[in-house]
N, CA, C and O atoms as a MOPAC input file, in Angstrom:
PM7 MOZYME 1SCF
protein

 N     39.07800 1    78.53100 1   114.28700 1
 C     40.08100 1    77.63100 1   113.77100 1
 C     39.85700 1    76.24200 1   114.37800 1
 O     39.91600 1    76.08800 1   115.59800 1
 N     39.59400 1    75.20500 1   113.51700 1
 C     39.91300 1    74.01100 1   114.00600 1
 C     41.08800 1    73.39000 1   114.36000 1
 O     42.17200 1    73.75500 1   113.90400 1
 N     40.93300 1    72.27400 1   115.31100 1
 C     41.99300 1    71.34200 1   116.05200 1
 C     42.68000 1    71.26900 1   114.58400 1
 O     43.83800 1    71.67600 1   114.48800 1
 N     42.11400 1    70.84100 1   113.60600 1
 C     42.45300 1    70.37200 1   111.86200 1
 C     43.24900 1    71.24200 1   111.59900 1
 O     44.26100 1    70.86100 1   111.01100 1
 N     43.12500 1    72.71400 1   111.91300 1
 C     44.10500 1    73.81400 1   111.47900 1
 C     45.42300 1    73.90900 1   112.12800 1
 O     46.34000 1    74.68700 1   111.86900 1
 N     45.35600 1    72.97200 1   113.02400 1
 C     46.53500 1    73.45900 1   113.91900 1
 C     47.68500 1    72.56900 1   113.54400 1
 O     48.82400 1    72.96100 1   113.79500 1
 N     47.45700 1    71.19000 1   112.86000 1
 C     48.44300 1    70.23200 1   112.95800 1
 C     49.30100 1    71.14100 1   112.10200 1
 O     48.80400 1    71.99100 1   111.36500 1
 N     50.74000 1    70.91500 1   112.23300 1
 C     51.38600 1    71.05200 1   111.01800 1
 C     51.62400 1    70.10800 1   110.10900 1
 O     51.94300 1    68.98300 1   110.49400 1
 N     51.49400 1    70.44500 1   108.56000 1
 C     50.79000 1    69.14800 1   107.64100 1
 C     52.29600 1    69.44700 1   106.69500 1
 O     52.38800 1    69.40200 1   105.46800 1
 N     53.14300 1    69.68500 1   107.45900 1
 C     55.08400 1    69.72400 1   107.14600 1
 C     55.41200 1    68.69700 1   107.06200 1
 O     55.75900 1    68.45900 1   108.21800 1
 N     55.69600 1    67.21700 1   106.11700 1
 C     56.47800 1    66.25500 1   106.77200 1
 C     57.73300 1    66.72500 1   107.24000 1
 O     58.28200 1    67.79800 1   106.99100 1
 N     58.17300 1    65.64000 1   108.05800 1
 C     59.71500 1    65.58200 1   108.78900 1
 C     60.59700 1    65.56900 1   107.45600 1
 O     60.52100 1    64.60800 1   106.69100 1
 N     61.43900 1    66.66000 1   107.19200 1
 C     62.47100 1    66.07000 1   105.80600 1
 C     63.05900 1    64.57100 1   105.69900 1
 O     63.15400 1    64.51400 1   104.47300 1
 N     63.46600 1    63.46100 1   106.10700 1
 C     63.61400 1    62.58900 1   106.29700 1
 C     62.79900 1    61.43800 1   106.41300 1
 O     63.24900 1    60.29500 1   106.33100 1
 N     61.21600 1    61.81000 1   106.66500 1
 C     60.17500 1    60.97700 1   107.00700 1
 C     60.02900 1    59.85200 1   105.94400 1
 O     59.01000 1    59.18200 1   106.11000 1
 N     60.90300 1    59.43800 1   104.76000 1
 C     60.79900 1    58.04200 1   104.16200 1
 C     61.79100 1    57.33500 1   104.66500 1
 O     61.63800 1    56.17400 1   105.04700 1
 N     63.04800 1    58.05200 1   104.71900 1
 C     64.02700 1    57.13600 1   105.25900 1
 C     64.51600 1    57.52400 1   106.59100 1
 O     65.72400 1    57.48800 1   106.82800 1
 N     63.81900 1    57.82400 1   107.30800 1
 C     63.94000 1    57.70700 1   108.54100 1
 C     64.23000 1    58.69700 1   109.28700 1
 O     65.12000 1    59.35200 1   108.74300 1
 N     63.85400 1    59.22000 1   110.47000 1
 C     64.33600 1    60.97500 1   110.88600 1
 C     64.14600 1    61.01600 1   111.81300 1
 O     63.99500 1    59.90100 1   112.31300 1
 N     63.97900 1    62.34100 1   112.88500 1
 C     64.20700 1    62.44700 1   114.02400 1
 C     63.18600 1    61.11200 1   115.03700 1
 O     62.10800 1    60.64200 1   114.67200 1
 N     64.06800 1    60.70000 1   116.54900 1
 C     63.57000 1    60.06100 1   117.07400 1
 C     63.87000 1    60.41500 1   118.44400 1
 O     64.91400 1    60.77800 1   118.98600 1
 N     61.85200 1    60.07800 1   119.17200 1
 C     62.12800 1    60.91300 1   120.59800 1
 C     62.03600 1    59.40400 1   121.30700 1
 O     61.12100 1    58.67900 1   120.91800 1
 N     62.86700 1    58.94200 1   122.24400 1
 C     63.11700 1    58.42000 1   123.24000 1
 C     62.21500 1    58.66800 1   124.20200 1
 O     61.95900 1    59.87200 1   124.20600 1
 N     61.62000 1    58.07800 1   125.01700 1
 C     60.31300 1    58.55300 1   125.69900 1
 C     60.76400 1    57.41800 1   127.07400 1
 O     60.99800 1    56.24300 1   126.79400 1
 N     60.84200 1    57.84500 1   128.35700 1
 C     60.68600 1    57.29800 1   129.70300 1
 C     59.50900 1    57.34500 1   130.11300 1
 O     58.94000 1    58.41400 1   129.88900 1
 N     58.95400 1    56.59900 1   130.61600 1
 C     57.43600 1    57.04800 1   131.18700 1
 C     57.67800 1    56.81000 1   132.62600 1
 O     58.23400 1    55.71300 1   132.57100 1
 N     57.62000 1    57.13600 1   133.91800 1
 C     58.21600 1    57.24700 1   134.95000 1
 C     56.70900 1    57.33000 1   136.04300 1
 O     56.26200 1    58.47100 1   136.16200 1
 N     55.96600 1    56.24000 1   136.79000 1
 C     55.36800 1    56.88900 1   137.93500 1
 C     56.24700 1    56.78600 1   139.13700 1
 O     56.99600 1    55.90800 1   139.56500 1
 N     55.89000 1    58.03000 1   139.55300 1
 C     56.70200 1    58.26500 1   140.77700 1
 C     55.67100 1    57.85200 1   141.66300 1
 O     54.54700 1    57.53700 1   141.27400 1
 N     56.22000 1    57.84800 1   143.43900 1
 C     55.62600 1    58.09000 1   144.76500 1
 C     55.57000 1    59.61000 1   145.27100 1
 O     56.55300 1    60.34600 1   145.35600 1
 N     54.13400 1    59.98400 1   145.62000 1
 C     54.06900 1    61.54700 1   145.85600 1
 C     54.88600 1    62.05600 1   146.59700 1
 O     55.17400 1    63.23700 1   146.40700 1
 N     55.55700 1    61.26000 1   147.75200 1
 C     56.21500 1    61.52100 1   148.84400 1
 C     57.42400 1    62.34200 1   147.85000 1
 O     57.81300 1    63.48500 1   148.08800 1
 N     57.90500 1    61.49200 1   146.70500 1
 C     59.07400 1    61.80200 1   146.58700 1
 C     59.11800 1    62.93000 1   144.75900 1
 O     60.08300 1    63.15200 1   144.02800 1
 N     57.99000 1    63.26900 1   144.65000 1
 C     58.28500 1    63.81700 1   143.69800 1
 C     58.52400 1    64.97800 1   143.11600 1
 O     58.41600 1    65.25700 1   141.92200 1
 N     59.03700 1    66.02000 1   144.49400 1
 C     59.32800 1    67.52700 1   143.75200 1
 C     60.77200 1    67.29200 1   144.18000 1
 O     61.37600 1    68.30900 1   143.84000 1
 N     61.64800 1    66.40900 1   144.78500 1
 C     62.58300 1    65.93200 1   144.84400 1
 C     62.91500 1    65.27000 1   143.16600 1
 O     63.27900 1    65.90200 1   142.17400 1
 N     62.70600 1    64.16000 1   143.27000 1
 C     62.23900 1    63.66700 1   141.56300 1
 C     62.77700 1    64.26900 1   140.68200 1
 O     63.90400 1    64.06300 1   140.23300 1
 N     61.79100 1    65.29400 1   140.26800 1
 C     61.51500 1    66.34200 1   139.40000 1
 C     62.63100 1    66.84700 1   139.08900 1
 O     62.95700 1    66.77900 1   137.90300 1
 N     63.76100 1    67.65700 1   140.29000 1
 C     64.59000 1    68.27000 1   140.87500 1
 C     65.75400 1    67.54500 1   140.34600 1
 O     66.73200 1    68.15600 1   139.91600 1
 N     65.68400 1    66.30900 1   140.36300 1
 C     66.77200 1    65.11200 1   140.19600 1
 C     66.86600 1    65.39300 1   138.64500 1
 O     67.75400 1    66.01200 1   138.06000 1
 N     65.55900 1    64.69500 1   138.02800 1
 C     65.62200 1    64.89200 1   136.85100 1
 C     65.97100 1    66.08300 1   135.73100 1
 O     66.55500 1    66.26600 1   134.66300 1
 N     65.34900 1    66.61900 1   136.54600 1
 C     65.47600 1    68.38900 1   135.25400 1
 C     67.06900 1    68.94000 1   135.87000 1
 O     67.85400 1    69.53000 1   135.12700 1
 N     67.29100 1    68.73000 1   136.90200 1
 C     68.86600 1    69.03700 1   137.02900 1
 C     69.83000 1    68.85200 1   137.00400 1
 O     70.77000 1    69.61200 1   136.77400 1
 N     69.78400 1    66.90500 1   137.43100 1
 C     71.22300 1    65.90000 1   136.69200 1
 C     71.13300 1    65.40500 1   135.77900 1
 O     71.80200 1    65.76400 1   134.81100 1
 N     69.89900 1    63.94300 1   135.69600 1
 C     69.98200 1    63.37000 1   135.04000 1
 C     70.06500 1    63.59700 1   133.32700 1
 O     70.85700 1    63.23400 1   132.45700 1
 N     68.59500 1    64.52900 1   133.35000 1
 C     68.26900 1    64.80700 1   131.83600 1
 C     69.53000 1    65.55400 1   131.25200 1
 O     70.00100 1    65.22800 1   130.16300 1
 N     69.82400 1    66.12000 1   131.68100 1
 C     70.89300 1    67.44600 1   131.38500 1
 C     72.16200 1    66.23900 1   131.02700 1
 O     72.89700 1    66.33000 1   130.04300 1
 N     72.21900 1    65.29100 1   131.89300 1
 C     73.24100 1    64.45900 1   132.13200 1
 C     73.15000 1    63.51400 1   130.36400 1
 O     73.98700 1    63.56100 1   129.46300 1
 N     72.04800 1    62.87000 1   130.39200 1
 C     71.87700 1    61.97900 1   129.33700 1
 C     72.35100 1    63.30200 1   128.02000 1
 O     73.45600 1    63.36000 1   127.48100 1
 N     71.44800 1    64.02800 1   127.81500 1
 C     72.11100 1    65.42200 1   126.70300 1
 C     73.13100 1    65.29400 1   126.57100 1
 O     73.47500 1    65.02300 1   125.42100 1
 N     74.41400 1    65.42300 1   127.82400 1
 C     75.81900 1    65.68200 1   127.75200 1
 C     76.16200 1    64.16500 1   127.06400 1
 O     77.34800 1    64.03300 1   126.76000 1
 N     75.27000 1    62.99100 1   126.77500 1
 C     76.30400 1    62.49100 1   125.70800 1
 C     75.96500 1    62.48600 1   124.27800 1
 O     75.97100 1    61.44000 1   123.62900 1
 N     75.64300 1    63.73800 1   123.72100 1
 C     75.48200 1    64.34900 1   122.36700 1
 C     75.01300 1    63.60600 1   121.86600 1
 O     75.55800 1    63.45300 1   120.77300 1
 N     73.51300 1    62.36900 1   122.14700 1
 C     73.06300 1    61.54000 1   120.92300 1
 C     72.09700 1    62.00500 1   121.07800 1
 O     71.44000 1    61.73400 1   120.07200 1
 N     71.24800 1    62.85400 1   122.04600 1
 C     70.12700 1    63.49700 1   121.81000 1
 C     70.26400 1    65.40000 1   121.68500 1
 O     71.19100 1    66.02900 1   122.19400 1
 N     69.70000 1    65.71100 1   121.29800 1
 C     69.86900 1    67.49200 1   121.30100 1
 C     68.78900 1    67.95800 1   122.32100 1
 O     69.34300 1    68.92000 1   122.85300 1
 N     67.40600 1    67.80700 1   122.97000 1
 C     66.52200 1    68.51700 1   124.00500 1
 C     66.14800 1    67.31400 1   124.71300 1
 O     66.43800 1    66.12200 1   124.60600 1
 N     65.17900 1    68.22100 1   125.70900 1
 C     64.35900 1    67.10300 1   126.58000 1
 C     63.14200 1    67.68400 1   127.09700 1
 O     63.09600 1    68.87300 1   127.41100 1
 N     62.48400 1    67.16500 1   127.16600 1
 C     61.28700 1    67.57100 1   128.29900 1
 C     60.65400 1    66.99700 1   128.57500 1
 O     60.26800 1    66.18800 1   127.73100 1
 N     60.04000 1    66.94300 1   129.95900 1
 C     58.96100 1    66.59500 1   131.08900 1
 C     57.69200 1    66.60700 1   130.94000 1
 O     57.24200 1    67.68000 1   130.53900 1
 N     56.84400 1    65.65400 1   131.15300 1
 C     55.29900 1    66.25300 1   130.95600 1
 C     55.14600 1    65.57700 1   132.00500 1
 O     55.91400 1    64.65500 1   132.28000 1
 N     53.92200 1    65.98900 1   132.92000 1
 C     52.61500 1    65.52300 1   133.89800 1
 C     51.94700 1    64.78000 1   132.93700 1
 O     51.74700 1    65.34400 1   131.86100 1
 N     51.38100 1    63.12300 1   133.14800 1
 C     50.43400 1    62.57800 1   132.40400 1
 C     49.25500 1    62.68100 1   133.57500 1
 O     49.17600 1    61.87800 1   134.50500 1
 N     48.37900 1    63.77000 1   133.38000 1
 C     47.10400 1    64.36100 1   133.77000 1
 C     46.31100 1    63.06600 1   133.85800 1
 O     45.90500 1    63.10300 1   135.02000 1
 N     45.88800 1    62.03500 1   133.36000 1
 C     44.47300 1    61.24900 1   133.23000 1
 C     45.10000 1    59.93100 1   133.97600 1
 O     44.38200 1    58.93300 1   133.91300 1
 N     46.40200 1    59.78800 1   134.70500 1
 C     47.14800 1    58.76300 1   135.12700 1
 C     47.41200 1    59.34300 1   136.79400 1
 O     48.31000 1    58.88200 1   137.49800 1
 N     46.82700 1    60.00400 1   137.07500 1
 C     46.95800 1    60.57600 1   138.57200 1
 C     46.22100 1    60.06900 1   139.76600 1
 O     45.02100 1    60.27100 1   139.95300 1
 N     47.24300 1    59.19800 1   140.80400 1
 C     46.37000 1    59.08000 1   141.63600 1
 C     46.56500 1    59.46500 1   142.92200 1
 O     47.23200 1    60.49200 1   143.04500 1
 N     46.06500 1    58.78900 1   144.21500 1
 C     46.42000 1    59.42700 1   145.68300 1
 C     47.65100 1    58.90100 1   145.79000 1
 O     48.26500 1    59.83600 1   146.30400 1
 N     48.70500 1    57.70200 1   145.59300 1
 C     49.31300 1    57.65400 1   145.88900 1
 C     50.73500 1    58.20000 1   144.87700 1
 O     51.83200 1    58.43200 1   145.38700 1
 N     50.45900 1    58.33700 1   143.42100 1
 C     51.83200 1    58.87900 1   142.71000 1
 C     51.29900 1    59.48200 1   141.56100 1
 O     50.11500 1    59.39100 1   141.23500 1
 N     52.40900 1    60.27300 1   140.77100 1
 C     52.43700 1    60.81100 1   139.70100 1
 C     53.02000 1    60.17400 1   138.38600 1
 O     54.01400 1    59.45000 1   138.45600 1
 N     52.29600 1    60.48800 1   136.97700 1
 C     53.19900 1    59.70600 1   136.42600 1
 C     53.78400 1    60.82000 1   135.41200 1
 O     53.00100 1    61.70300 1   135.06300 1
 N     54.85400 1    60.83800 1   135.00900 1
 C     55.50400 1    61.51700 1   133.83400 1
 C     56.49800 1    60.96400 1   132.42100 1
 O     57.31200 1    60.04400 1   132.50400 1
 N     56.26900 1    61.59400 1   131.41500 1
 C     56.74700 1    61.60600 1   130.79800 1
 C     58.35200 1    62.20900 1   130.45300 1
 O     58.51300 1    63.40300 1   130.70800 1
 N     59.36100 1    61.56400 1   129.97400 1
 C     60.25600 1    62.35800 1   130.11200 1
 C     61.08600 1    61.67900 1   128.42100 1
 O     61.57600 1    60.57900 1   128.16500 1
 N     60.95900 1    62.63400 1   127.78000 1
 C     61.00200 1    62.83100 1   126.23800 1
 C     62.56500 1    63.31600 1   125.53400 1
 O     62.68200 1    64.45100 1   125.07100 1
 N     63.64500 1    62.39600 1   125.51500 1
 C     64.56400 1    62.63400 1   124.57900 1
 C     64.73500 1    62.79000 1   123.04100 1
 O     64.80300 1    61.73300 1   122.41400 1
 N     64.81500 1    63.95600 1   122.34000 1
 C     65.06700 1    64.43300 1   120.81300 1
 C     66.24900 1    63.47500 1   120.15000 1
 O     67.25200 1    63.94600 1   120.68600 1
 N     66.56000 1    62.74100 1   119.56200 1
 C     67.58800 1    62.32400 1   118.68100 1
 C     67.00900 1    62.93900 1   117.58200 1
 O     65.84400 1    63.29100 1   117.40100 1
 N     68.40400 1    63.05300 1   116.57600 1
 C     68.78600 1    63.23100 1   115.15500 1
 C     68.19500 1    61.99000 1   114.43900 1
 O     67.85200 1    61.94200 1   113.25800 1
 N     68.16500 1    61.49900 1   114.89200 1
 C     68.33600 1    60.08500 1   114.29600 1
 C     68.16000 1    58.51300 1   114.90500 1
 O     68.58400 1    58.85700 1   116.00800 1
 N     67.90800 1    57.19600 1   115.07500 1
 C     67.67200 1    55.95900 1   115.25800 1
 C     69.04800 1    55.46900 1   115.64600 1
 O     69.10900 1    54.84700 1   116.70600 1
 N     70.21500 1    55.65600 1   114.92800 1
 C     71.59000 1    55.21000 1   115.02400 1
 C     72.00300 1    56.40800 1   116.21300 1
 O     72.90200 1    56.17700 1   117.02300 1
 N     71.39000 1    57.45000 1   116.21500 1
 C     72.05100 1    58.06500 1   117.63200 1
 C     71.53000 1    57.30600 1   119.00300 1
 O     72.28000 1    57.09400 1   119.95600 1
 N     70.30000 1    56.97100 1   118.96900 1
 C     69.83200 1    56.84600 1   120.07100 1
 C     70.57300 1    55.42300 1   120.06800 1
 O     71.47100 1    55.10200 1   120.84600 1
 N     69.84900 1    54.36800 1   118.71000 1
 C     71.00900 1    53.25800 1   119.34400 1
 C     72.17300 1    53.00400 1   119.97200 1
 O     72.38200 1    52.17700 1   120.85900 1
 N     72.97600 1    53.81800 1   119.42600 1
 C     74.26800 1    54.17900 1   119.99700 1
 C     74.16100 1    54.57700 1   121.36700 1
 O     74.79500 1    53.81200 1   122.09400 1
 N     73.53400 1    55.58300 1   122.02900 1
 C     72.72100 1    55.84200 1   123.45900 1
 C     72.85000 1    54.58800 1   124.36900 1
 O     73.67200 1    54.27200 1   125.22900 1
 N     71.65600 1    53.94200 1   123.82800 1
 C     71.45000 1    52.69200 1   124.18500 1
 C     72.42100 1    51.73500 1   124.60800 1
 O     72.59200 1    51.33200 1   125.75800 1
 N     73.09000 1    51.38200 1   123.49500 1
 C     74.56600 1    50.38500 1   123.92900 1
 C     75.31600 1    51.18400 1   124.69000 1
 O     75.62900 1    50.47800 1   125.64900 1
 N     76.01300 1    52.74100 1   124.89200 1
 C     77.09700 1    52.49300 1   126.08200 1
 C     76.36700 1    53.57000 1   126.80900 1
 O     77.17200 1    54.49200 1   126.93900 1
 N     75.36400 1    53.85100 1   127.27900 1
 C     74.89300 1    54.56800 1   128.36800 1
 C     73.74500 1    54.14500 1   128.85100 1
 O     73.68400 1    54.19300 1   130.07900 1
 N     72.66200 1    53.68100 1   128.21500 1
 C     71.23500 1    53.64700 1   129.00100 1
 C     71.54300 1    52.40300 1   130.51400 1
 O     70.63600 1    52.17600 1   131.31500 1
 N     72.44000 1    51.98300 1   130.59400 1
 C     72.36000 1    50.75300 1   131.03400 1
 C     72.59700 1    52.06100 1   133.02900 1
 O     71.99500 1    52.08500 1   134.10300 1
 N     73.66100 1    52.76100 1   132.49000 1
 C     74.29800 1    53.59800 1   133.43100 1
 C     73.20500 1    54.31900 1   134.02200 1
 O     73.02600 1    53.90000 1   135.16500 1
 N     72.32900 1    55.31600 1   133.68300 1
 C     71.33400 1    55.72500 1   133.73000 1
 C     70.01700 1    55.08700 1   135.02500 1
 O     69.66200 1    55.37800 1   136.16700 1
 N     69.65100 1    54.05400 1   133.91900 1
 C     68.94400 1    53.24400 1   135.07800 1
 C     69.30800 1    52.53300 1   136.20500 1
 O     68.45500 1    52.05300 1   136.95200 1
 N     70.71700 1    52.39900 1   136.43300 1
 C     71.14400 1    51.97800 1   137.78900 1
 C     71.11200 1    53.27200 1   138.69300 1
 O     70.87600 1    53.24600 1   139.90100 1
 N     71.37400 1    54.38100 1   137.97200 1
 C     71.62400 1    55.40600 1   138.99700 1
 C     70.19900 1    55.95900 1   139.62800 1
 O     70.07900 1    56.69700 1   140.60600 1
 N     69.31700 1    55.48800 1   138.93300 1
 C     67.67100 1    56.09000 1   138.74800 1
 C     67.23100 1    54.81200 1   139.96300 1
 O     66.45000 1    55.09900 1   140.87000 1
 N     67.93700 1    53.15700 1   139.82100 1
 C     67.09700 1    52.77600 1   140.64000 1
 C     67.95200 1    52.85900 1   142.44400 1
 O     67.31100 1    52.98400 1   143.48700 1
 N     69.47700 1    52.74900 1   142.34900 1
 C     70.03400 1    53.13900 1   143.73800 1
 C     69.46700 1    54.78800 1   144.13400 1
 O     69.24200 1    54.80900 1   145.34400 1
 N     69.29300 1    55.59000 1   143.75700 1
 C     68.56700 1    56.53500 1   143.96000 1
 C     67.27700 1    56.65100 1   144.48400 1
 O     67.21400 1    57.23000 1   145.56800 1
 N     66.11100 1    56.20300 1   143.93700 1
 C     64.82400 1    55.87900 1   144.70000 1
 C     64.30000 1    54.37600 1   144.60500 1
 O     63.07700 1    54.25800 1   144.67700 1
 N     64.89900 1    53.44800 1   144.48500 1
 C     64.61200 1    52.20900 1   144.66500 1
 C     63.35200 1    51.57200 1   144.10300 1
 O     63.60000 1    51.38800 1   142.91100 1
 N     61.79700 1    51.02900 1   144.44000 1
 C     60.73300 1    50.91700 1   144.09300 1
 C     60.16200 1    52.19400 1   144.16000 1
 O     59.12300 1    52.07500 1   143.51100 1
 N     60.22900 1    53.26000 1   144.53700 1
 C     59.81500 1    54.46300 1   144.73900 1
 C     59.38200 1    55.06800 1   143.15200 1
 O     58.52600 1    55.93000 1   142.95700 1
 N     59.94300 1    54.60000 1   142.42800 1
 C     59.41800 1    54.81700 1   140.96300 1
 C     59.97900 1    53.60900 1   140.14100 1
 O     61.03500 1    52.97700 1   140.14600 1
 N     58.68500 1    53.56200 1   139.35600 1
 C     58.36900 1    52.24300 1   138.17300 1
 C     58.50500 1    53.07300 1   136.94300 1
 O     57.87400 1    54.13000 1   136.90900 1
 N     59.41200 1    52.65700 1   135.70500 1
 C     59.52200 1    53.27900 1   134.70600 1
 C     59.22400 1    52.07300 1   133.57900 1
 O     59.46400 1    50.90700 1   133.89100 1
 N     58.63000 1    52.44400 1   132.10200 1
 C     59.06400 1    52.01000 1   130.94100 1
 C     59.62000 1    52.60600 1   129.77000 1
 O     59.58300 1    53.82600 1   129.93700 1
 N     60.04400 1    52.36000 1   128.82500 1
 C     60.51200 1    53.19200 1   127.50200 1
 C     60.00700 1    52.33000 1   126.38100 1
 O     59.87800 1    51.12900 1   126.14100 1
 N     59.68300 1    53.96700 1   125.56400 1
 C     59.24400 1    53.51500 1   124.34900 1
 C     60.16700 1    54.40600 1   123.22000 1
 O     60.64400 1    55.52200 1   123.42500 1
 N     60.27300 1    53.67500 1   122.09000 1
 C     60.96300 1    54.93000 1   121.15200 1
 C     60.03400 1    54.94800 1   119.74300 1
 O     59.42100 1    54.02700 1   119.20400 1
 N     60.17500 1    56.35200 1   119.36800 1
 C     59.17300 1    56.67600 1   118.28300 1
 C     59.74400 1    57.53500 1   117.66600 1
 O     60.43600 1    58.41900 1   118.16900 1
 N     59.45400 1    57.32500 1   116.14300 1
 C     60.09500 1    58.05200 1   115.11300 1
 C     59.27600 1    59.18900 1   114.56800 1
 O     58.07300 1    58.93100 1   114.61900 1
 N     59.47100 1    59.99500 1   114.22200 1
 C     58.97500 1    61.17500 1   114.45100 1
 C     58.90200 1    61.08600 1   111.98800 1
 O     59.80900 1    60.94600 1   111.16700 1
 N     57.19600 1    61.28000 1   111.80500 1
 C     57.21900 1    60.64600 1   110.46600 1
 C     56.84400 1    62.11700 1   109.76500 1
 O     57.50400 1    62.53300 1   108.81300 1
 N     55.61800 1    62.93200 1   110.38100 1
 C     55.44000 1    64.04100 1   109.66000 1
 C     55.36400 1    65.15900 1   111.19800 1
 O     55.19900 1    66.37300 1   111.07200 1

């Protein structure tokens, strides 16, 4: 079976006018601090952002080819329904979020966000 066989060639039901969208953190941490981190994330925060019903899952990835002696970098991937959920996100929570992320470990981790619409 080819890589070719594997995609699913399903569009997204919505994929003309617009449909699910994953919210994406990209996060390098400091090694010192990252099974702490991790711990933070997969147990308050993410769980935390969920509890305000504009996204439905989440998950974590290791970015493997971004690894060095001194940190890790990860991915950390929010599901919306939709563009108007996450916007909504955005205006009365993201702001909350990243203060608590930077009084928490300070320069100790550098983050950006990207958002992407999810087409087929």
């Amino acid at each position: 079976m080819s890589q070719k066989d594997l995609v699913d060639k399903t569009p997204h039901p919505d994929y003309k006018t617009g449909g699910a969208v994953i919210f994406n953190i990209t996060v390098k941490v400091e090694k010192s601090i990252v099974q702490l981190w991790l711990q933070w994330m997969g147990d308050e925060i993410a769980p935390a952002i969920i509890g305000t019903n504009y996204f439905t899952k989440f998950t974590i990835l290791n970015l493997l080819e971004l690894e060095d002696a001194e940190s890790s970098t990860y991915a950390v991937q929010f599901f919306s329904d939709s563009l108007e959920d996450y916007q909504r996100y955005i205006q009365k929570f993201s702001n909350d979020f990243t203060e608590k992320s930077f009084l928490k470990w300070g320069e100790k981790t550098v983050s950006f966000s990207t958002v992407m619409q999810v087409v087929i």
